[in-house]
TIVOSE-390182 format. One line per field, with one value per atom (N, C-alpha, C, O): x, y, z; atom name. Coordinates in nm, 4 decimals, m for minus. Example, Ala and Ser with C-alpha at 12.3 -4.5 7.8 and 13.67 -1.06 7.14 Angstrom:
u <- 1.3190, 1.2300, 1.3200, 1.4236, 1.2850, 1.3670, 1.2900, 1.3409
v <- m0.5690, m0.4500, m0.3300, m0.3319, m0.2250, m0.1060, 0.0030, 0.1138
w <- 0.7800, 0.7800, 0.7800, 0.8465, 0.7080, 0.7140, 0.7870, 0.8039
at <- N, CA, C, O, N, CA, C, O
This chain:
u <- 13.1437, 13.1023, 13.1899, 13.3103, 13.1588, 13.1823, 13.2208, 13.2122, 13.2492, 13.2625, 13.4165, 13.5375, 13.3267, 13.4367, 13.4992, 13.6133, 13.4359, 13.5193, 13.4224, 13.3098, 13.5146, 13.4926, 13.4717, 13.4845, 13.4198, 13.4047, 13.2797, 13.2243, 13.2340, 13.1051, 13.1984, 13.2960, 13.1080, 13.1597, 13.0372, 13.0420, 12.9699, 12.9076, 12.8517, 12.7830, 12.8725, 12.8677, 12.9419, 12.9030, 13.0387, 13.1935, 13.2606, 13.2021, 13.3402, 13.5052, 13.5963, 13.5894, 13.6860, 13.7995, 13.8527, 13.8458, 13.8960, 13.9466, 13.8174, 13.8661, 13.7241, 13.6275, 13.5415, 13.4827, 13.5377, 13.5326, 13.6172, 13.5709, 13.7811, 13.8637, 13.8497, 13.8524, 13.8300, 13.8168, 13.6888, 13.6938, 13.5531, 13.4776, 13.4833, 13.4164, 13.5915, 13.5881, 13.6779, 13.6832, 13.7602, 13.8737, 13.8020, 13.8039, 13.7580, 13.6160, 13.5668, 13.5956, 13.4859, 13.3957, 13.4952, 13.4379, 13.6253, 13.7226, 13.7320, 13.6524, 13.8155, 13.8695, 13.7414, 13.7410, 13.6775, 13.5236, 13.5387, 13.6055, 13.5016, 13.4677, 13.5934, 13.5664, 13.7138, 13.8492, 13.8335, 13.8494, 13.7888, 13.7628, 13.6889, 13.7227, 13.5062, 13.4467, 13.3978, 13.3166, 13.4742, 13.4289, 13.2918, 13.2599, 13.2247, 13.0231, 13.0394, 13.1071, 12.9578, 12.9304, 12.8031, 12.7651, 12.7259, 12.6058, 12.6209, 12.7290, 12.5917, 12.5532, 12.4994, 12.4579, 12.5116, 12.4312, 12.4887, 12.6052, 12.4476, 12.4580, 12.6010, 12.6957, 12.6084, 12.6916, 12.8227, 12.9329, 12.7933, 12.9150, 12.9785, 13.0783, 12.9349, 12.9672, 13.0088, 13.0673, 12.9823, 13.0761, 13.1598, 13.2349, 13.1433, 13.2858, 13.4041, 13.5208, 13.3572, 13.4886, 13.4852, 13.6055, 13.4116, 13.4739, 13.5934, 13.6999, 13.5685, 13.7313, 13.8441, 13.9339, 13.8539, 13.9203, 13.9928, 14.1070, 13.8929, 13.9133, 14.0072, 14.1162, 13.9458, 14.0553, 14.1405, 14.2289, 14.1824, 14.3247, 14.3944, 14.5154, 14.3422, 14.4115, 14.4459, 14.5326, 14.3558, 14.3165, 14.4617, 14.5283, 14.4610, 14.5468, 14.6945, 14.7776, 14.7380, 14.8307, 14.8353, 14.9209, 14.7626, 14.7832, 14.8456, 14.9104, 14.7903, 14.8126, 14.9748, 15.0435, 15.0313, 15.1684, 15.2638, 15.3194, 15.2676, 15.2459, 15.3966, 15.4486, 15.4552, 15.5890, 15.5971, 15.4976, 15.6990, 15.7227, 15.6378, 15.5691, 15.6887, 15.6470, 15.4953, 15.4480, 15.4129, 15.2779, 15.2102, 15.0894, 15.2546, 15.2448, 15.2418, 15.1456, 15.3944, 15.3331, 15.2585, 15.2247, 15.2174, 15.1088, 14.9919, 14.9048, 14.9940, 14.8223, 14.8349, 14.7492, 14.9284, 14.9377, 14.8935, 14.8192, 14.9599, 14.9550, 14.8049, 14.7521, 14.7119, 14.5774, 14.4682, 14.3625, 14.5295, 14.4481, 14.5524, 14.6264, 14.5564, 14.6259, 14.6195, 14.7050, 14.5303, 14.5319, 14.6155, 14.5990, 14.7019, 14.7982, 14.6777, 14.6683, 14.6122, 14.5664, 14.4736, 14.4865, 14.3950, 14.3506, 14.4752, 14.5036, 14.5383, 14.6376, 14.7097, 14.7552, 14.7360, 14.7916, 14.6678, 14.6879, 14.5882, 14.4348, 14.4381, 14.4554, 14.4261, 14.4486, 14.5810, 14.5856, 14.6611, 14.8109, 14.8489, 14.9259, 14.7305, 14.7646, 14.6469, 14.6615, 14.5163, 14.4323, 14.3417, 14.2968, 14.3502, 14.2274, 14.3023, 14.2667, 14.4308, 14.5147, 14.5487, 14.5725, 14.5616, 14.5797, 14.4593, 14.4596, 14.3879, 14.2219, 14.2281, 14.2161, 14.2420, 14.2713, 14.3861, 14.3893, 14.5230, 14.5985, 14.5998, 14.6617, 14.5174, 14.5123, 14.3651, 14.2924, 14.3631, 14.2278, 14.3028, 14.4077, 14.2486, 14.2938, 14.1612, 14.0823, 14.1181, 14.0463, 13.8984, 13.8812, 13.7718, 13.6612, 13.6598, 13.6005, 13.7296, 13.7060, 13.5914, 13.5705, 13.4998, 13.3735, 13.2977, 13.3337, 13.1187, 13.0452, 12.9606, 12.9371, 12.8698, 12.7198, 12.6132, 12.5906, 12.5384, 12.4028, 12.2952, 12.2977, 12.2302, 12.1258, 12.0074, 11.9355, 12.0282, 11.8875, 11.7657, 11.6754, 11.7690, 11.6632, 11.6624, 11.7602, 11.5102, 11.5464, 11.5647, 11.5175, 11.6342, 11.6105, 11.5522, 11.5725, 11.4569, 11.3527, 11.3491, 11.2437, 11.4594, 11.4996, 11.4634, 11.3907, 11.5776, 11.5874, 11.5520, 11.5631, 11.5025, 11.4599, 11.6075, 11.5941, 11.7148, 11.8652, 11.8677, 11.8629, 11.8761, 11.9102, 12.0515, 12.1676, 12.0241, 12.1275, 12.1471, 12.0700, 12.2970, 12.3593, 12.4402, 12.4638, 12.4840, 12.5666, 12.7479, 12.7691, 12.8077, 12.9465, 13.0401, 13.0938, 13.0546, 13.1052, 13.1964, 13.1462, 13.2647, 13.3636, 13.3136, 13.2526, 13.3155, 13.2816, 13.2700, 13.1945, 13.3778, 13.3784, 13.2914, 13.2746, 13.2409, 13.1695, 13.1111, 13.1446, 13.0064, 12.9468, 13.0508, 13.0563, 13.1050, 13.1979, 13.2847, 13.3263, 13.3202, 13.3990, 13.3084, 13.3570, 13.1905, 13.0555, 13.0315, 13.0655, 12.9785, 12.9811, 13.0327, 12.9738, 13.1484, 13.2433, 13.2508, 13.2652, 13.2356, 13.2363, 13.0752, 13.0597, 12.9862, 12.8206, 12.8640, 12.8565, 12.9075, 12.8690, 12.9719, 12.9474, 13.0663, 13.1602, 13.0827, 13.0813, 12.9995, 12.9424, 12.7951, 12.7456, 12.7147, 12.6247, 12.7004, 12.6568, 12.8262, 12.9035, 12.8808, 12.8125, 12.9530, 12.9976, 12.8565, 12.8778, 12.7424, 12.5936, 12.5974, 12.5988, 12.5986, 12.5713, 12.6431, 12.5980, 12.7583, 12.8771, 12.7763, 12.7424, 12.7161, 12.7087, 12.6204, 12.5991, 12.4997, 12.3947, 12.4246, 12.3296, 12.4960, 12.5119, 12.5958, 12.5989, 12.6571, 12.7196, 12.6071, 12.5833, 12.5058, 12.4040, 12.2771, 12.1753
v <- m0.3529, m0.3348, m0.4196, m0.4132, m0.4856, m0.5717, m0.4669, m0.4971, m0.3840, m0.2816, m0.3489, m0.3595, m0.3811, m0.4356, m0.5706, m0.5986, m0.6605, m0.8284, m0.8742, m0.8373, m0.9716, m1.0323, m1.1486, m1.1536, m1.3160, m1.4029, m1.4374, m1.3533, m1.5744, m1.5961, m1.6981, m1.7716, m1.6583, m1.7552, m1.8767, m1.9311, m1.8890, m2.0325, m2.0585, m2.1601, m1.9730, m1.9907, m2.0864, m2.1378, m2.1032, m2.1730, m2.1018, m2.0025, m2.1142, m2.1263, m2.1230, m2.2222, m2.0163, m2.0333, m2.1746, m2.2284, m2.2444, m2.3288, m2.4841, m2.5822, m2.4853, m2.5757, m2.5400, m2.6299, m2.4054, m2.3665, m2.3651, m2.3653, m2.3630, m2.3843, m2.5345, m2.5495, m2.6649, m2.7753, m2.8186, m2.9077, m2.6992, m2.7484, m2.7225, m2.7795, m2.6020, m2.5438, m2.6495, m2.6677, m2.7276, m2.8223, m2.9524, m3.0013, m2.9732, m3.0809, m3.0994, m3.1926, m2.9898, m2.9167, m2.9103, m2.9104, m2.9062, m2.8651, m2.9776, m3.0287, m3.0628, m3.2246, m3.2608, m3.2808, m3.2623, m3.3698, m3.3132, m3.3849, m3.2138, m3.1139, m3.1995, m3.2718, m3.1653, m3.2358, m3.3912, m3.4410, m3.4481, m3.5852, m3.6814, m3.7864, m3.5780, m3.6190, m3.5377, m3.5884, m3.3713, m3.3227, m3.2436, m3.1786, m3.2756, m3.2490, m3.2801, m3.3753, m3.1778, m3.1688, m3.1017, m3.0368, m3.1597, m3.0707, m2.9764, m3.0169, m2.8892, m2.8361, m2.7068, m2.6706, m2.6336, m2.5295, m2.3894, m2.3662, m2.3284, m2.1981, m2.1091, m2.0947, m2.0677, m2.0139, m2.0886, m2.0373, m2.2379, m2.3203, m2.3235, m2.2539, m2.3886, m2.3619, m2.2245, m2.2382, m2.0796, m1.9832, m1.9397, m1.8427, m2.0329, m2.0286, m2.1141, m2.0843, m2.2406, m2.3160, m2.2733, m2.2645, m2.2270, m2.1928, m2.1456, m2.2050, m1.9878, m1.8944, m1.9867, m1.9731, m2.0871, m2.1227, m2.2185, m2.2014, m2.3559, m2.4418, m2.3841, m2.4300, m2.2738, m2.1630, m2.1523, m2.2031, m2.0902, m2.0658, m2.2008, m2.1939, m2.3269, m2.4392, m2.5249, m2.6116, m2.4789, m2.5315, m2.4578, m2.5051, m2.3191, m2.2485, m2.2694, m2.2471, m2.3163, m2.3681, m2.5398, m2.6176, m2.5653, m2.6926, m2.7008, m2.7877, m2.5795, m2.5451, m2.4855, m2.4785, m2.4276, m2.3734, m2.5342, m2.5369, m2.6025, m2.7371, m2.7603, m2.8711, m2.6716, m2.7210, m2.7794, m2.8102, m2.7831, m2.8278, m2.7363, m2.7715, m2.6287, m2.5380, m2.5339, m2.5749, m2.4872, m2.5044, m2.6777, m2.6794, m2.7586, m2.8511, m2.8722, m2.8922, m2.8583, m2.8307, m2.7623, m2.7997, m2.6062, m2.5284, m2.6057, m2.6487, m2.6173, m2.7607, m2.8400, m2.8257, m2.9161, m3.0249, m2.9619, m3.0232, m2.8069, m2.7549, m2.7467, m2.7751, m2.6882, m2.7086, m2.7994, m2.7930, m2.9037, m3.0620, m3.1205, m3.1143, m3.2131, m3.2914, m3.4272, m3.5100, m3.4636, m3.5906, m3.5833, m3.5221, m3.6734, m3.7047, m3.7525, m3.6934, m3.8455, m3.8919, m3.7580, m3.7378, m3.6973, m3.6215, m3.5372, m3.5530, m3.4569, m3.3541, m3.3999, m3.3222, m3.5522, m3.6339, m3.5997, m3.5332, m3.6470, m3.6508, m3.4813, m3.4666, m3.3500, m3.2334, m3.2544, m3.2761, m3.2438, m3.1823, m3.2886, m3.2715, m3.4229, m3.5126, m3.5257, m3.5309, m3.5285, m3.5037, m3.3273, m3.2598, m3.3163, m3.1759, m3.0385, m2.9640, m3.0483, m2.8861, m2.9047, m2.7979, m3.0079, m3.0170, m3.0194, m3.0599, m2.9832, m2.9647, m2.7976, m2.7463, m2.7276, m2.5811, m2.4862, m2.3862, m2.5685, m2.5052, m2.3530, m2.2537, m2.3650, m2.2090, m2.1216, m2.0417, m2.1741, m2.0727, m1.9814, m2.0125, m1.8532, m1.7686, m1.7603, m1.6893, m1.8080, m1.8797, m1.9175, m1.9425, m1.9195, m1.9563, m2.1185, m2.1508, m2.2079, m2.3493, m2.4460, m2.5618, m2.3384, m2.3773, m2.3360, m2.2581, m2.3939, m2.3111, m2.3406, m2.4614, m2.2423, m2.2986, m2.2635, m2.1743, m2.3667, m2.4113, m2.4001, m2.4927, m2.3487, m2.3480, m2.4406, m2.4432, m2.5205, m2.6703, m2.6328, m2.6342, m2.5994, m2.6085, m2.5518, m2.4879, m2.5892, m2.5330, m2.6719, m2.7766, m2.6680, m2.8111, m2.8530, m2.7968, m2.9626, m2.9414, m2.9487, m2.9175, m2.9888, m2.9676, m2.8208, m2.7836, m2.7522, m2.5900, m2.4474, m2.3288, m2.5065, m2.4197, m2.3465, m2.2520, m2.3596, m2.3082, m2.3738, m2.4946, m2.2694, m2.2777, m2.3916, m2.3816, m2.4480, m2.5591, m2.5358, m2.4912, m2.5793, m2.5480, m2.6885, m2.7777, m2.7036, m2.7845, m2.6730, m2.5732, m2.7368, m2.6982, m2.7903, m2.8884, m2.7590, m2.8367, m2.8082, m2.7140, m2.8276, m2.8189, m2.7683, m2.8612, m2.6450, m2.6024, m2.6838, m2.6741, m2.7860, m2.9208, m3.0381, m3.1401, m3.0210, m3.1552, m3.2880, m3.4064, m3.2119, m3.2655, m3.3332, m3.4515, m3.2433, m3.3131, m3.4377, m3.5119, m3.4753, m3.5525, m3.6591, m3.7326, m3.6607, m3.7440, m3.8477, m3.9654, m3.7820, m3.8489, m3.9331, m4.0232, m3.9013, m4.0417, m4.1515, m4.2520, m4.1288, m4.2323, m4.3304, m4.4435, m4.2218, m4.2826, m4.3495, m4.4713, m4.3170, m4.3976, m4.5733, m4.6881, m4.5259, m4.6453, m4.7645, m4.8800, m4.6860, m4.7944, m4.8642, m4.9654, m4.7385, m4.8460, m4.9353, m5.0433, m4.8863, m4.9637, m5.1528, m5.2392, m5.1645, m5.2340, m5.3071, m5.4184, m5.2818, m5.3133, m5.4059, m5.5287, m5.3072, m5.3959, m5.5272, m5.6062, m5.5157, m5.6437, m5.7408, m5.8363, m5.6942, m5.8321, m5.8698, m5.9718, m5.8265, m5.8151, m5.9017, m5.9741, m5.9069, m5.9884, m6.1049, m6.1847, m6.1558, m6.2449, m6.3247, m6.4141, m6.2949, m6.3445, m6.4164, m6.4667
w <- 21.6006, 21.4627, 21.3712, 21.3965, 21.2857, 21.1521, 21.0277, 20.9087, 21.0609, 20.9494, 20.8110, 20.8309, 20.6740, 20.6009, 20.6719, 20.6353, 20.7723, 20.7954, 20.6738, 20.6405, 20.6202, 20.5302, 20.5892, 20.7115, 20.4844, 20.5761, 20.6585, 20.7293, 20.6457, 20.7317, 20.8619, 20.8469, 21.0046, 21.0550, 21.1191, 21.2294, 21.0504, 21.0564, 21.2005, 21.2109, 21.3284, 21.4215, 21.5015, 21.6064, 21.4494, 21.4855, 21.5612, 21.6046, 21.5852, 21.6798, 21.5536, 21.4811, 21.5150, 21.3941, 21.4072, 21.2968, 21.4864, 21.4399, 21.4022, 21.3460, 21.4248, 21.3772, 21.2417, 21.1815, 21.1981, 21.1128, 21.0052, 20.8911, 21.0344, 20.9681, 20.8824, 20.7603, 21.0152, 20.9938, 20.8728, 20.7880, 20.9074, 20.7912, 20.6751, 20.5890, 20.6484, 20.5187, 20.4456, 20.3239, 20.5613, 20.4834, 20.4121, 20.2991, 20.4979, 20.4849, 20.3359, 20.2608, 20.3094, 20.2372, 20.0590, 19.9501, 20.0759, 19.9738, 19.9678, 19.8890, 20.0326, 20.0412, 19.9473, 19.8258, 20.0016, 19.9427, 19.8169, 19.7425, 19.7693, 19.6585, 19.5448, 19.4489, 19.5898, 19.5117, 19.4513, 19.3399, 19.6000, 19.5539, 19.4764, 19.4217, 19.4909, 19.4516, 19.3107, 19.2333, 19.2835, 19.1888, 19.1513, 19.0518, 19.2707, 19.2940, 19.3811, 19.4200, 19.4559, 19.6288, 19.5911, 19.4936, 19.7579, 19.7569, 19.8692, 19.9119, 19.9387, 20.0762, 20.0329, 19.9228, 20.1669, 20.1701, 20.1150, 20.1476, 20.0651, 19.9867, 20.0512, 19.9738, 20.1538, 20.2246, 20.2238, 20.2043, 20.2515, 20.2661, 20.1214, 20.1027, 20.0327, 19.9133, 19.8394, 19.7320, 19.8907, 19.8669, 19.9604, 19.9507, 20.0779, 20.1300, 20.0942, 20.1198, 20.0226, 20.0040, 19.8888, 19.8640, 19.7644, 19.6534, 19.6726, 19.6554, 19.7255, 19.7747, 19.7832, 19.7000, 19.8795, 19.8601, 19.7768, 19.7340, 19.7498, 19.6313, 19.5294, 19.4954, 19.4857, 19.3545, 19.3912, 19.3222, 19.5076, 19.5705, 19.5713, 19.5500, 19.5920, 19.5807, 19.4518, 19.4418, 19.3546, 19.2238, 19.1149, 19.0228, 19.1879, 19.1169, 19.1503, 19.0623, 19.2880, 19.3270, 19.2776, 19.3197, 19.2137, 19.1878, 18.9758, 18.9175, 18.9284, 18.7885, 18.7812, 18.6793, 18.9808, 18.9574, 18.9078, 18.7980, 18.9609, 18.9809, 19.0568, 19.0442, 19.1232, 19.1312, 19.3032, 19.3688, 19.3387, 19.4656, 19.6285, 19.7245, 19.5842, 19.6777, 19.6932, 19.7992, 19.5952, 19.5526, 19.5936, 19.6171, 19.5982, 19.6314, 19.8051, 19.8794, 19.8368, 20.0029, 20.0874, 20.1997, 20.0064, 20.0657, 20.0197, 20.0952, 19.9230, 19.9062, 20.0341, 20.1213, 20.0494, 20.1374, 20.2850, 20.3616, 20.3193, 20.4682, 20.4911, 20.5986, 20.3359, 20.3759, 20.3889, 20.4518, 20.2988, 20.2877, 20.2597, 20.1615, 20.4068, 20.4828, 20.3962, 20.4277, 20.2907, 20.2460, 20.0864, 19.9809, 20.1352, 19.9840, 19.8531, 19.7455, 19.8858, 19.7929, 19.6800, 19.5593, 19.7700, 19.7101, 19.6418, 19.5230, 19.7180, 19.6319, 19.5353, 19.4514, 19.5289, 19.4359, 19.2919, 19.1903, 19.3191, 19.2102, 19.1744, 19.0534, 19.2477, 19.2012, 19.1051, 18.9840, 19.1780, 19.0786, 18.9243, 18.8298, 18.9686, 18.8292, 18.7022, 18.5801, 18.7948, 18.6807, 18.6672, 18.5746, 18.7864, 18.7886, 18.7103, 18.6189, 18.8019, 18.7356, 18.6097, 18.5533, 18.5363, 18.4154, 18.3164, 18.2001, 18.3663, 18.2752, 18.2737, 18.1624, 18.3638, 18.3381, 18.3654, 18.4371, 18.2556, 18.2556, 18.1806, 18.2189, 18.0686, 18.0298, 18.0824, 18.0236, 18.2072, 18.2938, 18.3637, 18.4201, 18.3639, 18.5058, 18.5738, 18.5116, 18.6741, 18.7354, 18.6775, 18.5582, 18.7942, 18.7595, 18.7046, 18.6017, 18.7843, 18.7523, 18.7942, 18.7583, 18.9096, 18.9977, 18.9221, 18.8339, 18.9410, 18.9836, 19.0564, 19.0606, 19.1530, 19.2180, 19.1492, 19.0675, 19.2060, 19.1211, 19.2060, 19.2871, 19.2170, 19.3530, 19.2951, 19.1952, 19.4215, 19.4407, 19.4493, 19.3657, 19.5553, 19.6581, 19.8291, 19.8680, 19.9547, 20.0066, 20.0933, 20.0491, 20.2167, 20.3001, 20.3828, 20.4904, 20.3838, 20.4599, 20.6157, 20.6712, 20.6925, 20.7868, 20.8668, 20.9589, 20.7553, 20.8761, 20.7549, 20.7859, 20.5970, 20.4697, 20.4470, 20.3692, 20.4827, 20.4403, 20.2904, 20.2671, 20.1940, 20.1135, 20.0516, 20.0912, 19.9951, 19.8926, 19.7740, 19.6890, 19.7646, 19.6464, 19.5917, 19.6732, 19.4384, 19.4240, 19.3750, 19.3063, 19.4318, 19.3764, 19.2964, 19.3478, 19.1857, 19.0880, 18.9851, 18.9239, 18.9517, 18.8505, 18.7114, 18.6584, 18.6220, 18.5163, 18.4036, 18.3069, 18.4374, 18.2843, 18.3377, 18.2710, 18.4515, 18.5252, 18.4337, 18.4346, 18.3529, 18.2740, 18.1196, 18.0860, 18.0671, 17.9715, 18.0305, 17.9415, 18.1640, 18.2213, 18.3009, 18.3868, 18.2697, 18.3533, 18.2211, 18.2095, 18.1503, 18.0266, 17.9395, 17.8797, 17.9330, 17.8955, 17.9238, 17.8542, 18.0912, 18.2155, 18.1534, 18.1072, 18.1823, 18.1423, 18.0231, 18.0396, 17.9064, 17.7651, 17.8018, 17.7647, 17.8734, 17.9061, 17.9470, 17.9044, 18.0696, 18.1531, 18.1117, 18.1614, 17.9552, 17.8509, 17.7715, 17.7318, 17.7454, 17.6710, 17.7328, 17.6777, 17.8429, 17.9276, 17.9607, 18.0088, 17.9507, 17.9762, 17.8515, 17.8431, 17.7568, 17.6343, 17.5555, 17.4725, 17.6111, 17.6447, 17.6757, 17.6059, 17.8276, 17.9019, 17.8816, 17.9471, 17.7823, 17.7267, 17.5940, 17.5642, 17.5387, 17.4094, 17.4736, 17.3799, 17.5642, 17.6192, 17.6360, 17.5547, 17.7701, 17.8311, 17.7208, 17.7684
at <- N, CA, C, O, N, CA, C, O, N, CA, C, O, N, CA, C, O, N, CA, C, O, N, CA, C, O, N, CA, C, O, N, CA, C, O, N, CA, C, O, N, CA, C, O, N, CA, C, O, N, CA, C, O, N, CA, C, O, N, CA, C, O, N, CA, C, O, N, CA, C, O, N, CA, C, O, N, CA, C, O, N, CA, C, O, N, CA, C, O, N, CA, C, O, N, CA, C, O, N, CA, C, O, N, CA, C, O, N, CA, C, O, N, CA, C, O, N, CA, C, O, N, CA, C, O, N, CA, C, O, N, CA, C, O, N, CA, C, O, N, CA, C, O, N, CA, C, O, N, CA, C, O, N, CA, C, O, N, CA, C, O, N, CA, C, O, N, CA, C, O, N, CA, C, O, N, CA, C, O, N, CA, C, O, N, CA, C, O, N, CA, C, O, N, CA, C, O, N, CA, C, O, N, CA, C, O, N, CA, C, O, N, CA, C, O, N, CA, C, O, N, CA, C, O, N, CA, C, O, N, CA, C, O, N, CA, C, O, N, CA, C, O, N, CA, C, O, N, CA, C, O, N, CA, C, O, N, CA, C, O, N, CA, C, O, N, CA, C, O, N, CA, C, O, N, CA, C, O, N, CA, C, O, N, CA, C, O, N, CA, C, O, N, CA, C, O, N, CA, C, O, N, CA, C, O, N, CA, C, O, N, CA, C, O, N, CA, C, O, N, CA, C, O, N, CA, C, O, N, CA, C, O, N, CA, C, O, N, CA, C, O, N, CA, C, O, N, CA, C, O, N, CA, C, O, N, CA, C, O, N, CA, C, O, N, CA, C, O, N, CA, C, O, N, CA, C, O, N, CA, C, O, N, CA, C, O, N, CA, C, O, N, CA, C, O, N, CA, C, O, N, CA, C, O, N, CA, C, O, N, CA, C, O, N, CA, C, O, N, CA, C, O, N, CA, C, O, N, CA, C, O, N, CA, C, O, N, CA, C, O, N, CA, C, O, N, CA, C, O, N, CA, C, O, N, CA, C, O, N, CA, C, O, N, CA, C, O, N, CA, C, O, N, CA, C, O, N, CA, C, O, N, CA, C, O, N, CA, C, O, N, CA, C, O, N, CA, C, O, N, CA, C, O, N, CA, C, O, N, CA, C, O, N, CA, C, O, N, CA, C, O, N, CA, C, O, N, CA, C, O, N, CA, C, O, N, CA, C, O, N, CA, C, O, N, CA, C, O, N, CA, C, O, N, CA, C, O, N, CA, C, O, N, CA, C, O, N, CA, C, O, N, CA, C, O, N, CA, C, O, N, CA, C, O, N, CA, C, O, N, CA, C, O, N, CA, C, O, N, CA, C, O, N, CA, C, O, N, CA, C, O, N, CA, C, O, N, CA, C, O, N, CA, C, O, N, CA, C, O
């Protein structure tokens, strides 16, 4: 009996499961918007926060437990320099999911997971890059 386990296990092995949830976060960090499937995405939320919030402690210690769970500098570098400093006065809720669609593969539900400011931080980028159009547009 499952009575009160918390936790999906994906039909994994703990430790390959471990590996996708790392996966799933890494990407999420790097790229800010992820897509996958419903389940996966409230499984790495849980954790993302737990890492997001260790990234707002910002000190040394908090830093190497980031590191023990995602192994890549570059990313934890990009958390602790631009991301944790966007919600220093949050006590959590820096995600959210968005439900897509279903997939036409196997109909498992999809979700996007994304950062609460996503859009305020997309935008800037977009007007930059009409900017930069319209440059080469009056050059030409």
């Amino acid at each position: 009996m499952r009575h009160r386990v918390d936790g999906k296990l994906f039909g994994r092995p703990a430790n390959q499961r471990k590996a996708l949830l790392r996966g799933v976060v890494s990407s999420l960090l790097e790229h800010q918007r992820i897509e996958t499937t419903l389940m996966k995405a409230k499984a790495a939320r849980k954790i993302a926060e737990k890492i997001i919030t260790l990234g707002i402690r910002g000190d040394l210690h908090a830093k190497r437990l980031a590191l023990s769970y995602i192994p890549n500098r570059n990313v934890i570098a990009k958390l602790f320099s631009e991301i944790a400093p966007r919600f220093n006065g949050r006590n959590g809720g820096y995600l959210r999911i968005v439900k897509t669609r279903q997939r036409v593969n196997d109909g498992s539900e999809m979700a996007i997971l994304e950062f609460i400011d996503y859009e305020a931080i997309k935008k800037p980028k977009e007007k930059k890059k009409a900017k930069e159009k319209e440059k080469e547009e009056k050059k030409s």
